[in-house]
GUNU-681059 format. One record per residue: chain; residue number from 1; x, y, z of N, C-alpha, C, O, CB in turn. Coordinates in steps of 0.2 Angstrom, whole numbers. Atoms other than C-alpha are relative to their C-alpha. Glycine has a CB too. Layout:
<pts>
(pt 'A' NUM (X Y Z) (X Y Z) (X Y Z) (X Y Z) (X Y Z));
...
</pts>
This chain:
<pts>
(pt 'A' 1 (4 -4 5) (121 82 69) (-6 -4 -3) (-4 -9 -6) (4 4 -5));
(pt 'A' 2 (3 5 2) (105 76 64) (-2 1 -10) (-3 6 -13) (-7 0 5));
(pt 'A' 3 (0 0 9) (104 70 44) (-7 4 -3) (-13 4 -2) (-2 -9 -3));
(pt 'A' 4 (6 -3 6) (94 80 32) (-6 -1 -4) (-5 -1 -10) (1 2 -4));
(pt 'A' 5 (4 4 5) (79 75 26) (-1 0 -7) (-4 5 -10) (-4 2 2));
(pt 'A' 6 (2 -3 8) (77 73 8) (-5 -6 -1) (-6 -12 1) (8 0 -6));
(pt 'A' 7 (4 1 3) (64 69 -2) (-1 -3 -7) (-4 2 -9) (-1 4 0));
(pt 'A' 8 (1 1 7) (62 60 -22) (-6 1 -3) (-10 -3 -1) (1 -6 -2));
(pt 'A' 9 (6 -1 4) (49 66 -32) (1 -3 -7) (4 -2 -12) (-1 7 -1));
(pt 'A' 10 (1 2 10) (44 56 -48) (-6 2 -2) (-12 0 0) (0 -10 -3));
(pt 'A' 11 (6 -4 8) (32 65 -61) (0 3 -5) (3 8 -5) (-4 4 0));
(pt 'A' 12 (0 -1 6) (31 66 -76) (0 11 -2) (3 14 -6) (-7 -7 -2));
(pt 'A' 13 (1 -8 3) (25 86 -76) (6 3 5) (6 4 11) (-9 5 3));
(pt 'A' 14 (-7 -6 -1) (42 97 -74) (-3 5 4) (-1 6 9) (4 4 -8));
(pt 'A' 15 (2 -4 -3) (32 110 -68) (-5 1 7) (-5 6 11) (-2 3 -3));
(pt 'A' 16 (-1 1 -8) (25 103 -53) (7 -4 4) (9 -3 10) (-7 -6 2));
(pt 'A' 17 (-6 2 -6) (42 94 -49) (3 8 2) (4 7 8) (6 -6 -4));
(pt 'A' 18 (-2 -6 0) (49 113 -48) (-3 2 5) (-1 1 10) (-1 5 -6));
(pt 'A' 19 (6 -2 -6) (34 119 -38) (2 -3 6) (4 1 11) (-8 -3 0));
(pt 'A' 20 (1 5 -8) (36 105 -25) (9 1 1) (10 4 7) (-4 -12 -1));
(pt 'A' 21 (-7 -1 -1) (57 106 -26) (-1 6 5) (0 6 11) (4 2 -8));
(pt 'A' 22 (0 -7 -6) (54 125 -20) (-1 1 3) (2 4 7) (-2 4 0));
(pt 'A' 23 (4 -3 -6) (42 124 -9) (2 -7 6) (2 -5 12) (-11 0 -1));
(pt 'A' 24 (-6 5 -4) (51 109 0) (6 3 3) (7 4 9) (3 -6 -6));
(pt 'A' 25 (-6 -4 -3) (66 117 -1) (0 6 5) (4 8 9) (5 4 -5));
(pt 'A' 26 (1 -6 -6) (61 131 9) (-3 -3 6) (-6 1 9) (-5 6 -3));
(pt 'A' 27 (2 4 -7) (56 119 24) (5 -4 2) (5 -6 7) (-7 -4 -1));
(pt 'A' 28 (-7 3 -6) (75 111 26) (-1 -6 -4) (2 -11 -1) (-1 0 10));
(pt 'A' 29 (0 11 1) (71 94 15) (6 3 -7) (8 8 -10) (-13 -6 -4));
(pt 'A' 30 (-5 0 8) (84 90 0) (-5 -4 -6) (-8 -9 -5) (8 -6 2));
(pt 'A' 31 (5 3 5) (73 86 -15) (4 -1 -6) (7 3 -9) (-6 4 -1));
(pt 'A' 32 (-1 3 7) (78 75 -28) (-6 -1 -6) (-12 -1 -3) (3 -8 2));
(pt 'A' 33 (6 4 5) (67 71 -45) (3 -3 -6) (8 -3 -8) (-6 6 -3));
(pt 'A' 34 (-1 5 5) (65 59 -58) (-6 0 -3) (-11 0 0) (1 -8 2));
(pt 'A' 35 (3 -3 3) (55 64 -72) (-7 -8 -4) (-12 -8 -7) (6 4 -6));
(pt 'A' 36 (3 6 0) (49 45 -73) (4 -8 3) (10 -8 4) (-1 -1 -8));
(pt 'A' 37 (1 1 -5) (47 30 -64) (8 -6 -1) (10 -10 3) (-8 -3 1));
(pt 'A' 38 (-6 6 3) (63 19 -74) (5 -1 4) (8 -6 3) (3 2 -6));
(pt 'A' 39 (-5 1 -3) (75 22 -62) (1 1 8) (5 3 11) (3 3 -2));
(pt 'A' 40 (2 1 -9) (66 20 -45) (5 -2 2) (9 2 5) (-6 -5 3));
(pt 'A' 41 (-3 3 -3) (76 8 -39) (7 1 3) (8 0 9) (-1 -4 -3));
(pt 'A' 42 (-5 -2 1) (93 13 -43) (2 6 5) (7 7 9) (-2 2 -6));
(pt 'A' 43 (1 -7 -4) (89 30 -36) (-1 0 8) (1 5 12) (-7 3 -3));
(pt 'A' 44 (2 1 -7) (83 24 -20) (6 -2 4) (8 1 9) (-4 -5 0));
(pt 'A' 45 (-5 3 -1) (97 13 -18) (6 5 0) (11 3 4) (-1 -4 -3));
(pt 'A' 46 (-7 -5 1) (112 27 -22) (-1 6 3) (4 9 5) (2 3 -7));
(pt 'A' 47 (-1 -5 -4) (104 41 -13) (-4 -1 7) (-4 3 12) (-2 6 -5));
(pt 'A' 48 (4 1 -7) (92 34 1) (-2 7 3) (0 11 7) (6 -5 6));
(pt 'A' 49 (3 -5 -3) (80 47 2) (-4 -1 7) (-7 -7 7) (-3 2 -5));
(pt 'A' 50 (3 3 -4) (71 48 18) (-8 0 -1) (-11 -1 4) (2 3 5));
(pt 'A' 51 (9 2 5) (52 48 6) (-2 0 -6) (1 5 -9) (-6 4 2));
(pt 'A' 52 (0 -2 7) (47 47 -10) (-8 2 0) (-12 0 5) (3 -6 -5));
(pt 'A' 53 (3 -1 4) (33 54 -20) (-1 0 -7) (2 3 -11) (0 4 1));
(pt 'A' 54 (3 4 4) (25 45 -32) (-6 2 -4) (-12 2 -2) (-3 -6 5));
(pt 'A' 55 (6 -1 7) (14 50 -48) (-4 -6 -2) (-1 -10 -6) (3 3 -8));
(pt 'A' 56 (2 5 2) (3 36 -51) (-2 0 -9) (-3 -5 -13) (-6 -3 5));
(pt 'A' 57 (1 1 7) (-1 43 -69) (5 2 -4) (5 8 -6) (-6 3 -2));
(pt 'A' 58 (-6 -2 3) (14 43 -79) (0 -4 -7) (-2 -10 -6) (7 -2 4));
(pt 'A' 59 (0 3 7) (16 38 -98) (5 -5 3) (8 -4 8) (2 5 -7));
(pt 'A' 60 (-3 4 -1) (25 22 -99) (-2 -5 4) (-7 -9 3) (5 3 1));
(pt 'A' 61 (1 3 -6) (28 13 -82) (-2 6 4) (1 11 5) (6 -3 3));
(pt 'A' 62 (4 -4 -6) (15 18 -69) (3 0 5) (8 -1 6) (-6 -3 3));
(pt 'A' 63 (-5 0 -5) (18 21 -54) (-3 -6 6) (-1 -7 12) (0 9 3));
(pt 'A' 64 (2 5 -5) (7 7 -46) (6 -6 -3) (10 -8 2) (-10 -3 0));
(pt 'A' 65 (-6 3 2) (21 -3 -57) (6 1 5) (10 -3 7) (1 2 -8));
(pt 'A' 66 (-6 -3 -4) (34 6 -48) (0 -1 6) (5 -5 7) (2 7 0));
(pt 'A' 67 (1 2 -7) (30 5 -32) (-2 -9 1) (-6 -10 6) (-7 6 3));
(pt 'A' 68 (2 7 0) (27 -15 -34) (7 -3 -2) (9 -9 0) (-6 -1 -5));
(pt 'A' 69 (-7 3 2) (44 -17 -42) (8 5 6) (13 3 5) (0 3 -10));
(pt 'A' 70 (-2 -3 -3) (51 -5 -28) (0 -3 6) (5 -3 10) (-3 5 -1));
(pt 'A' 71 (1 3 -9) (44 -15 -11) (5 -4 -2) (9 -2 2) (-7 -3 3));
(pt 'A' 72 (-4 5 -3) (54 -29 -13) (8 1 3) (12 -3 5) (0 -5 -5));
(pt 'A' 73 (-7 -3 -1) (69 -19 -11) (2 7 7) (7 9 11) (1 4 -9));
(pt 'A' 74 (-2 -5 -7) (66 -5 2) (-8 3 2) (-13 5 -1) (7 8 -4));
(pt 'A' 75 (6 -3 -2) (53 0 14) (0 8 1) (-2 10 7) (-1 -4 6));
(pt 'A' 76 (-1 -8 0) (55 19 13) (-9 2 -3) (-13 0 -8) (9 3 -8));
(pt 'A' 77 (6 -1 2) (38 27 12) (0 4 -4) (4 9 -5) (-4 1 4));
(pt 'A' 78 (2 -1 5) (29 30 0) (-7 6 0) (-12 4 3) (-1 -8 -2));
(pt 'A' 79 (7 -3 0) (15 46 -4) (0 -1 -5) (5 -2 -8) (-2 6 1));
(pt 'A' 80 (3 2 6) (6 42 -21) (-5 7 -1) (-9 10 2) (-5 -8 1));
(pt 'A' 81 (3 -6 2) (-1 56 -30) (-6 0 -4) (-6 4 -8) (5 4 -3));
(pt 'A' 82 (7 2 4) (-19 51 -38) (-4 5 -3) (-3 11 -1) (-5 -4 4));
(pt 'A' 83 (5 -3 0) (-32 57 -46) (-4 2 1) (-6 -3 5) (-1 0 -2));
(pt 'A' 84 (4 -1 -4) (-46 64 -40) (-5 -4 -1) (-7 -2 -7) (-3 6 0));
(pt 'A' 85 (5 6 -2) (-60 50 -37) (3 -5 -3) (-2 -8 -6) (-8 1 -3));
(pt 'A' 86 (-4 6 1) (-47 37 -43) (-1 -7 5) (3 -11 5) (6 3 0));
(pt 'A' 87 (-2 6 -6) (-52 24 -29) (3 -5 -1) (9 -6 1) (-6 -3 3));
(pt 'A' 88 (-4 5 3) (-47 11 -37) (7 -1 0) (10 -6 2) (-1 0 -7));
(pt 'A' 89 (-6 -1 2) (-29 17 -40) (3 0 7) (8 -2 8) (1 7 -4));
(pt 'A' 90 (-3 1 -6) (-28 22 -22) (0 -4 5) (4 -3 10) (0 4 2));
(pt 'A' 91 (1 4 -5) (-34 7 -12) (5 -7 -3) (9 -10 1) (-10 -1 1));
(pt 'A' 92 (-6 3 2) (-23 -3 -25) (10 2 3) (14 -2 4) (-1 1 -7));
(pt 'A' 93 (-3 -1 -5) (-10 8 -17) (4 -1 4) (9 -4 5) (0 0 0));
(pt 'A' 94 (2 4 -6) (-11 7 -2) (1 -10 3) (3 -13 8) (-8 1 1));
(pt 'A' 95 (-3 6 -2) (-10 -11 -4) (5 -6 -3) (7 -12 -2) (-6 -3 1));
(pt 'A' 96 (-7 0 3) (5 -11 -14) (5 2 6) (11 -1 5) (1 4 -6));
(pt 'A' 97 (-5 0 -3) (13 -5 1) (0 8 0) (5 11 3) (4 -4 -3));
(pt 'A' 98 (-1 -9 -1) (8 16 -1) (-1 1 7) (-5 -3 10) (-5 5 -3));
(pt 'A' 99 (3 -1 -7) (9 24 16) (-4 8 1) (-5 12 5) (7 0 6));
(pt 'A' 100 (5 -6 1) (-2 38 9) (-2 3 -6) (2 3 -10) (2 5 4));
(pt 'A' 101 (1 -3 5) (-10 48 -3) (-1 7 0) (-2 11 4) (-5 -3 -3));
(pt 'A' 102 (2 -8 1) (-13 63 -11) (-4 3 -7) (-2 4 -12) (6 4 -1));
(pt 'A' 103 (4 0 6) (-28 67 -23) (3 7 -4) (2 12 -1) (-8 0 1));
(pt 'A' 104 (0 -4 4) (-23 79 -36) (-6 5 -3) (-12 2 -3) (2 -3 -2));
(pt 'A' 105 (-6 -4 -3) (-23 95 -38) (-2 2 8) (-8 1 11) (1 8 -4));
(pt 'A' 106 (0 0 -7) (-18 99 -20) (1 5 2) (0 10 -2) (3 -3 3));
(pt 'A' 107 (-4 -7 -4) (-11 112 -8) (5 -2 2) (4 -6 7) (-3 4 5));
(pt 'A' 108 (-7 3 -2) (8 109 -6) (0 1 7) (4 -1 11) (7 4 -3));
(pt 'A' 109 (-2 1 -7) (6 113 10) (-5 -4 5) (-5 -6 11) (0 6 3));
(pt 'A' 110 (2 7 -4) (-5 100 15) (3 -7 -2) (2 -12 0) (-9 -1 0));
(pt 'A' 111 (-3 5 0) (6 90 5) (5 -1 6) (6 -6 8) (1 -1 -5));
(pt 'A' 112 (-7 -1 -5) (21 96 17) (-4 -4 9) (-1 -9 11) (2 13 2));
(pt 'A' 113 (4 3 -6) (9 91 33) (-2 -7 -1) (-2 -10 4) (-7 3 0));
(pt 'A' 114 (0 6 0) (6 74 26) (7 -4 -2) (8 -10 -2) (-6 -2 -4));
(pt 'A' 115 (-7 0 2) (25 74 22) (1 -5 8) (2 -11 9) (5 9 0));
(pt 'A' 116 (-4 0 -5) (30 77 40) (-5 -7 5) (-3 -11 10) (0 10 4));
(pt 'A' 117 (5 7 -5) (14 62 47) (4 -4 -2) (7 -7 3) (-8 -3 -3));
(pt 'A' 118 (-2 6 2) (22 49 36) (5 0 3) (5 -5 7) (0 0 -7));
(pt 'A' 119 (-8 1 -4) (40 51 42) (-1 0 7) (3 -3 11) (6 7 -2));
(pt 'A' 120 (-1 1 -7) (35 53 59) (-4 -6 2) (-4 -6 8) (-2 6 4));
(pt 'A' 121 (1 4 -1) (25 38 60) (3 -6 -3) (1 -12 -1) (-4 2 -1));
(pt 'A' 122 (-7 4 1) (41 30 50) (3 -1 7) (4 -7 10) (6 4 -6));
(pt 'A' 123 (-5 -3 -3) (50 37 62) (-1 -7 9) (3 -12 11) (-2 10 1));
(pt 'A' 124 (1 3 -5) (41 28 77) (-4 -9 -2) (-4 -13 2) (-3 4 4));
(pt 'A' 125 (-1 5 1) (37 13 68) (6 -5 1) (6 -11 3) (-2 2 -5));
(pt 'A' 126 (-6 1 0) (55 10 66) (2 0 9) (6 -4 12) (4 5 -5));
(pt 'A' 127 (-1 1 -7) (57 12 85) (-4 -4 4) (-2 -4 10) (1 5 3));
(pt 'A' 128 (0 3 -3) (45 1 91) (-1 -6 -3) (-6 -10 -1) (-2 2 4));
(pt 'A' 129 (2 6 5) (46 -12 77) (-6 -3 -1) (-8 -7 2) (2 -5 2));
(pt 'A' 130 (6 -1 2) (32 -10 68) (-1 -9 -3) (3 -11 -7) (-2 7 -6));
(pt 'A' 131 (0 6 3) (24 -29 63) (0 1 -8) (0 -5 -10) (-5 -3 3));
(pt 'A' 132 (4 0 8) (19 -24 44) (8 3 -3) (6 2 -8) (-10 7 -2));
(pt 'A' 133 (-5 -3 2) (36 -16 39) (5 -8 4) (10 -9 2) (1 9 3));
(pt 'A' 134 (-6 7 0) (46 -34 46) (-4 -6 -3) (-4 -12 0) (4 -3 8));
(pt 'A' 135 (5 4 4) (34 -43 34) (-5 -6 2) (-6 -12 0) (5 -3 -6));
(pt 'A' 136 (7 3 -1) (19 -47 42) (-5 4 0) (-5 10 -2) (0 -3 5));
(pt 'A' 137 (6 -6 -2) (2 -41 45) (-3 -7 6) (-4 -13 6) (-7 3 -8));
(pt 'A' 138 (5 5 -6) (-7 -45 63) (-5 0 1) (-6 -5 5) (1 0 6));
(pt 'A' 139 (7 0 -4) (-24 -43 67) (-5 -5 2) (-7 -10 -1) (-4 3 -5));
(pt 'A' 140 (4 2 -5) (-33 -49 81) (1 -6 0) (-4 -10 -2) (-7 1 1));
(pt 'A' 141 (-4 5 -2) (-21 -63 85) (2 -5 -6) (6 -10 -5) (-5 -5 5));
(pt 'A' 142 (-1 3 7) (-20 -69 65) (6 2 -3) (6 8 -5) (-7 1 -4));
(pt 'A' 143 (-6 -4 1) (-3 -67 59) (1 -3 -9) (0 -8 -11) (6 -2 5));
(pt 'A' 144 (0 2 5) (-1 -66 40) (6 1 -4) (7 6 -7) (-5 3 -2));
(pt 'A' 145 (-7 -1 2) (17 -69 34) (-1 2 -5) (-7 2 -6) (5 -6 -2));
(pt 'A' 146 (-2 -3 6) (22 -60 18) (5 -5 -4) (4 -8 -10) (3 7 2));
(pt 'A' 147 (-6 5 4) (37 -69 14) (1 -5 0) (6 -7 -4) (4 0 1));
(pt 'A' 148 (1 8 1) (32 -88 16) (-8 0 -2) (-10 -6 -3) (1 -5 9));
(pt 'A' 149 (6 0 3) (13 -82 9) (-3 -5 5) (-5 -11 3) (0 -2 -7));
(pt 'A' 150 (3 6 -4) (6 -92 22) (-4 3 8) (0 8 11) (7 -7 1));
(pt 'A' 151 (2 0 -6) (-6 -90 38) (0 -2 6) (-3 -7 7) (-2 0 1));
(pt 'A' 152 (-1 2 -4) (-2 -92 54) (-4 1 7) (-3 6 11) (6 0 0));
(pt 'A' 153 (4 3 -6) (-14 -96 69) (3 -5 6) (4 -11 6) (-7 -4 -3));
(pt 'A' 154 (-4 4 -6) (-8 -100 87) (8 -3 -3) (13 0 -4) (-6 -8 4));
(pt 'A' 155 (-7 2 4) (6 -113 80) (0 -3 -2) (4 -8 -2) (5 -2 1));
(pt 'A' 156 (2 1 5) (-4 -117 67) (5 4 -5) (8 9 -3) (-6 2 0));
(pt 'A' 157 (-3 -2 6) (4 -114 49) (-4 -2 -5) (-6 -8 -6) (7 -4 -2));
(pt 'A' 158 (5 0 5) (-8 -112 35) (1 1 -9) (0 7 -11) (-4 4 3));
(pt 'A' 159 (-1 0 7) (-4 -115 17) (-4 6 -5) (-9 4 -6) (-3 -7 -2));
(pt 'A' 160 (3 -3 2) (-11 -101 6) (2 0 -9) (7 2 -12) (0 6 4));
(pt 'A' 161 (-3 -2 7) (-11 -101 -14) (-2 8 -2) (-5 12 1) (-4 -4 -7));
(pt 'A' 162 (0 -8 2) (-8 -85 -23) (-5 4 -2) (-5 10 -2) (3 2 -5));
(pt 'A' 163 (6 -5 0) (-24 -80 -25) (-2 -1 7) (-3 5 9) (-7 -1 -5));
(pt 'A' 164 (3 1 -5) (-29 -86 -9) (3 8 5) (0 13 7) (2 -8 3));
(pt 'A' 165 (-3 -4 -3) (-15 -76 -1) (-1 10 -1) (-3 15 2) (7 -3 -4));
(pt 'A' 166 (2 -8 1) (-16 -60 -10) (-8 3 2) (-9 9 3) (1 1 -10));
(pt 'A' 167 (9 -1 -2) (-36 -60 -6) (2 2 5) (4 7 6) (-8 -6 -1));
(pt 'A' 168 (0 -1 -5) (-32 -61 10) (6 8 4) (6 11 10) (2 -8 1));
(pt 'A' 169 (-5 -3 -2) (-16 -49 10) (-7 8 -3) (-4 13 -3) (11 -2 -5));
(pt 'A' 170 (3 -6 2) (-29 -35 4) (-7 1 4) (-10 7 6) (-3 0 -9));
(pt 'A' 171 (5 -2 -8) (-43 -37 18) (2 0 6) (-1 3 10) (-5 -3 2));
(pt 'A' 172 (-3 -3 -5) (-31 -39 31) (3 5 2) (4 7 8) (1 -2 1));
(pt 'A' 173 (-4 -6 -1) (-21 -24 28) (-7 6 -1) (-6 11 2) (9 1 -7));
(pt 'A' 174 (5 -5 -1) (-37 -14 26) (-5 -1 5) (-10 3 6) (-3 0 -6));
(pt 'A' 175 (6 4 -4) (-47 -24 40) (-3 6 3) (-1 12 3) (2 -5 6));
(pt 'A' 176 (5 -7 -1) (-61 -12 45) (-4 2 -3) (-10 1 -2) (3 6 -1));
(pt 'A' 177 (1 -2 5) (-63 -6 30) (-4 -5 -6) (-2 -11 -5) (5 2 0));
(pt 'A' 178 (4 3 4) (-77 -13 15) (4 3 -6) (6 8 -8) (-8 2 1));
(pt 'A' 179 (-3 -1 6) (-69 -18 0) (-6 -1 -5) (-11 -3 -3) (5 -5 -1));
(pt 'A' 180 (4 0 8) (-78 -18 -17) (3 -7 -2) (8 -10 1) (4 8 -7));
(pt 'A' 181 (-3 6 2) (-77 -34 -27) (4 2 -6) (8 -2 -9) (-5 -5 -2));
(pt 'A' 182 (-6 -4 7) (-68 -22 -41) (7 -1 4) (12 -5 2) (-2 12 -3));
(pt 'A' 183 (-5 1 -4) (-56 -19 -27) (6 -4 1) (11 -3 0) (-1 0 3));
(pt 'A' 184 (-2 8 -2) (-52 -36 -21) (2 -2 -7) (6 -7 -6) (-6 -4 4));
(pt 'A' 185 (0 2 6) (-52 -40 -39) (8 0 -6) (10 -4 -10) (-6 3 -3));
(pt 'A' 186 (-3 -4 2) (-40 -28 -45) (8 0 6) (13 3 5) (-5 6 -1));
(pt 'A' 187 (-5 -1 -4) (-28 -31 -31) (2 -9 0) (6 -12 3) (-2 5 9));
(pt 'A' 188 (-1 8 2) (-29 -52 -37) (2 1 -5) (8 0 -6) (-5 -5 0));
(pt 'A' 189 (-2 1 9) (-29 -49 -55) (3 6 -3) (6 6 -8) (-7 -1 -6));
(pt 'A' 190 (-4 -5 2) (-22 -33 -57) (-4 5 -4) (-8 7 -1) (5 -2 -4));
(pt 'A' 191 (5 -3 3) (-31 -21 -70) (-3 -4 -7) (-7 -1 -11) (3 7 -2));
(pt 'A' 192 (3 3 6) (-35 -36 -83) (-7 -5 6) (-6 -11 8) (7 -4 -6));
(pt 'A' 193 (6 4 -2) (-52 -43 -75) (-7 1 -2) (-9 7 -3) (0 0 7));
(pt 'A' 194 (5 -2 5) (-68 -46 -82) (-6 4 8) (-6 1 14) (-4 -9 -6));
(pt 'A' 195 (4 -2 -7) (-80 -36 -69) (-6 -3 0) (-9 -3 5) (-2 8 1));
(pt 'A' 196 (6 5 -3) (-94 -48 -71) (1 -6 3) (-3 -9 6) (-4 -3 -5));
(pt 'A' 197 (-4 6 -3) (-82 -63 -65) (-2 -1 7) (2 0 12) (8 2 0));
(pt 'A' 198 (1 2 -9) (-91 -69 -48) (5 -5 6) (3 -6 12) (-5 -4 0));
(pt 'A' 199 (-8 3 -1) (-72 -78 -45) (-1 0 6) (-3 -5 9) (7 4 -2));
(pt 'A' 200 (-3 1 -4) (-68 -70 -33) (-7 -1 7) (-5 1 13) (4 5 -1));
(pt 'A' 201 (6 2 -5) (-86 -75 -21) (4 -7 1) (3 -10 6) (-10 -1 -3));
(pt 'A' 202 (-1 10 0) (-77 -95 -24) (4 0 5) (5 -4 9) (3 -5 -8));
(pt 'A' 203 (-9 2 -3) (-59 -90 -17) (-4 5 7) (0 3 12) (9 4 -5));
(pt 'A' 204 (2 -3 -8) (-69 -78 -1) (-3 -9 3) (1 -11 7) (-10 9 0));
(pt 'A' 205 (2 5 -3) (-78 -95 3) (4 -5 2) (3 -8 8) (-4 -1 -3));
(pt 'A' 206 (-7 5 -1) (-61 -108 2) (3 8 8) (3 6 14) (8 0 -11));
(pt 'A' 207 (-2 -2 -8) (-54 -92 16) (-4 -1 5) (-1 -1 10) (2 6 1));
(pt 'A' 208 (5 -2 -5) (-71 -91 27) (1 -10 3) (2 -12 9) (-10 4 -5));
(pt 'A' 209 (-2 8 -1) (-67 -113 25) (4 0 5) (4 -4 10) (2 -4 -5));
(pt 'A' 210 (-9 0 -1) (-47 -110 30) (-3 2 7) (0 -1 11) (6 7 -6));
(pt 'A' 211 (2 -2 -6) (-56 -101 46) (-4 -4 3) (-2 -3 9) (-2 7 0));
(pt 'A' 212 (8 1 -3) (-71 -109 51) (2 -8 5) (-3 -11 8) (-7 -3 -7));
(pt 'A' 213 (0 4 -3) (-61 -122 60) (3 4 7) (7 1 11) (3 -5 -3));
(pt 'A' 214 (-4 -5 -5) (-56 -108 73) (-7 3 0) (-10 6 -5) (8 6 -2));
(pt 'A' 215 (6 -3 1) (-72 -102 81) (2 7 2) (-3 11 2) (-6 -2 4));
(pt 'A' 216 (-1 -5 -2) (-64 -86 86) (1 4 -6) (0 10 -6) (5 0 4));
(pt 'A' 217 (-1 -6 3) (-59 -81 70) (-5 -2 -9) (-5 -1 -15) (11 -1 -1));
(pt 'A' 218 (3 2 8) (-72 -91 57) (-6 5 -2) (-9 3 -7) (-5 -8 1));
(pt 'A' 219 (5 -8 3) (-83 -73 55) (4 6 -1) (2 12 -2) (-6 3 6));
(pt 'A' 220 (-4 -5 2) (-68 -63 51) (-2 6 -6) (-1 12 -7) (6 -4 -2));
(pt 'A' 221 (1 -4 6) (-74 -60 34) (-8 1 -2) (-12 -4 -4) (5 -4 -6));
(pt 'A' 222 (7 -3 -1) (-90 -51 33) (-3 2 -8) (0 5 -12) (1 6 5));
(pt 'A' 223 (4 0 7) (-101 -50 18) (-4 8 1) (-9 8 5) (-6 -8 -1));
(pt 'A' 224 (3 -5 -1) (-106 -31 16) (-3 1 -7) (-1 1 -13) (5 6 2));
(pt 'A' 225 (5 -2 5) (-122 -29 6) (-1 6 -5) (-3 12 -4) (-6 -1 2));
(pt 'A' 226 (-1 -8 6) (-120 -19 -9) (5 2 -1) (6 7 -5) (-4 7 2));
(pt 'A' 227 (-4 -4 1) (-103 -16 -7) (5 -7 -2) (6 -10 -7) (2 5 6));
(pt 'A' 228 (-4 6 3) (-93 -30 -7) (3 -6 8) (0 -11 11) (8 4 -4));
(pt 'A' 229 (-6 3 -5) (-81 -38 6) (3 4 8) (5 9 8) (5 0 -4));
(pt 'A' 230 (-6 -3 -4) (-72 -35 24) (2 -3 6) (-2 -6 10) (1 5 2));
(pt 'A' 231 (-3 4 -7) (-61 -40 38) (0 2 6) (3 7 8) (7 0 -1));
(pt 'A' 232 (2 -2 -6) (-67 -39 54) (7 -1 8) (8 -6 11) (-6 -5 1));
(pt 'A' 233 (-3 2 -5) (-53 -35 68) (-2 -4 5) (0 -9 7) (2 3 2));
(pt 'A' 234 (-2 -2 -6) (-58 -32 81) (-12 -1 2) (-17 3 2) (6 11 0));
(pt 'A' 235 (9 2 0) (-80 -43 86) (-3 3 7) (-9 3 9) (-3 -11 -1));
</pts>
């Protein structure tokens, strides 16, 4: 008999957790909630829901806090529930480790639809051993441990400091994608950074160095005018 899916909701408004409870329950999931983010961990751990839902704006402890103090313990995905034009909140996310968002207010049933993506892209992640979930990230032959902080090229081993690292862990997991220098900034220093700080131009140029002795991979990181930053998979 196959297990029941259930669900955790943490947010702080009682009357969307009610809403989403109901309208959940009436699609077959078990829905748990936590009225705040204090007992993520705990919670996770004693009832092993199969997703959570995540308020990023909660008095107290946030929920980018929660979800940061949450990864090192279990990969169970994560939806994040933001505000509307919040980029900041949700590209930080995302590179905390969300496997999706949801801008506020919504329609529960396109939350239920991005329910059933997330778990079914768990689902086969987990079956064909997804690289970013056994703590790496790969793109275009460049492998980026998580858990020795460090880069590895062919069988090459490449030393990274913690800013180096974290710069790098926020354009590779977004590669494609043009970051902002708020972005990048905010996913190094967190929410205390001065936004005139040209910092982080010093530590893009120490990685574009770290690369430039590999011609295959020494234009990885591309300078987008007006915007900011990004990682080139795939030239």
């Amino acid at each position: 008999m196959e297990k029941q899916l259930s669900v955790l909701i943490i947010d702080d408004d009682s009357k969307l957790r009610d809403l989403l409870t109901q309208y959940l329950e009436g699609y077959g999931f078990k829905v748990l909630t936590l009225p705040s983010g204090e007992k993520t961990v705990e919670t996770v751990k004693s009832e092993n829901p199969s997703l959570v839902i995540l308020d990023i704006m909660m008095p107290g402890k946030d929920g980018l806090e929660v979800l940061k103090e949450l990864r090192p313990h279990s990969n169970i995905p994560v939806i994040m529930l933001t505000a509307k034009g919040e980029d900041t909140d949700r590209i930080v996310g995302l590179e905390l480790g969300a496997d999706d968002y949801m801008p506020k207010p919504f329609n529960p049933r396109e939350l239920l639809a991005r329910i059933k993506a997330v778990l079914r892209r768990a689902k086969d992640s987990e079956r064909n051993g997804d690289t970013k979930s056994s703590g790496i990230i790969k793109v275009a032959g460049l492998i980026l441990n998580i858990a020795y902080q460090r880069l590895e090229i062919g069988d090459e081993q490449l030393e990274l400091s913690s800013t180096e690292f974290k710069l790098l862990h926020a354009l590779m997991g977004n590669h494609g994608t043009p970051l902002t220098r708020d972005d990048l900034m905010t996913s190094v220093w967190g929410k205390d950074f001065n936004a005139f700080d040209r910092s982080i131009d010093v530590h893009i140029s120490k990685l574009r160095a770290l690369l430039k002795p590999y011609p295959e991979h020494e234009s990885r990181i591309k300078t987008v005018w007006g915007t900011g930053y990004m990682f080139v998979g795939e030239k």
